[in-house]
N, C-alpha and C positions, 0 to 999 in steps of 0.2 A: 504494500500500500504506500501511498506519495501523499504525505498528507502537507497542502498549502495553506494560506488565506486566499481572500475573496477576490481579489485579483483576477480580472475577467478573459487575460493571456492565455491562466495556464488551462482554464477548461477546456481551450480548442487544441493545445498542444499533446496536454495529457490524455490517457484514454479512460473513460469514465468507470470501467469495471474495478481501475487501479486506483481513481483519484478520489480522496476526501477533503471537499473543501472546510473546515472549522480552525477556529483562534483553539479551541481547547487542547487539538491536535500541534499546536505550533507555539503555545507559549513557554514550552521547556525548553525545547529549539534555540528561541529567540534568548532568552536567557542565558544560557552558556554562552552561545555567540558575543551578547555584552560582556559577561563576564572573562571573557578570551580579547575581547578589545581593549578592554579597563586592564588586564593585568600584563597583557604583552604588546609592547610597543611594534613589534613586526607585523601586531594584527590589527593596526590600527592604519590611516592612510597611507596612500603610498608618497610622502614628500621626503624625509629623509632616514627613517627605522622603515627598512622591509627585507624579506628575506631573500637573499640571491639562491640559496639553496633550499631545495626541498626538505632534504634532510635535516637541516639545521632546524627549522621549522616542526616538526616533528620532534626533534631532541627537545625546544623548549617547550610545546604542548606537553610532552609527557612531564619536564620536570615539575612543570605547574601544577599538574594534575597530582602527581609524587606529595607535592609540598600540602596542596590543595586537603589533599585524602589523608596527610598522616603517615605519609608511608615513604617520606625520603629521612632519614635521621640523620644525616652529614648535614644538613644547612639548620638545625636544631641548637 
């Protein structure tokens, strides 16, 4: 399932068996998204902090998540 907001694009894009349009579906979503904008600068615009590497990108979602959850003890 593809669950969006009401955004009238994605109903002719998406195929209707698969797509659920609801906020209820999409407010966790939206949430971590801010909160990956608010904590990491490469996820924020592209003017001067963005990531050249994929990878890199990846190492600091996880470390955030790590620190986020409890579960990195080196930066304690």
């Amino acid at each position: 399932m593809i669950a969006t907001d009401y955004w009238k694009p994605y109903s002719k894009i998406l195929p209707s068996y698969k797509h659920i349009q609801s906020k209820a579906e999409t407010f966790t979503v939206e949430g971590y998204n801010s909160f990956f904008r608010h904590s990491l600068a490469r996820m924020r615009r592209k003017t001067k902090c963005y990531s050249k590497s994929l990878k890199m990108l990846e190492y600091s979602i996880l470390l955030l998540m790590h620190k986020w959850n409890g579960t990195l003890s080196i930066l304690d």
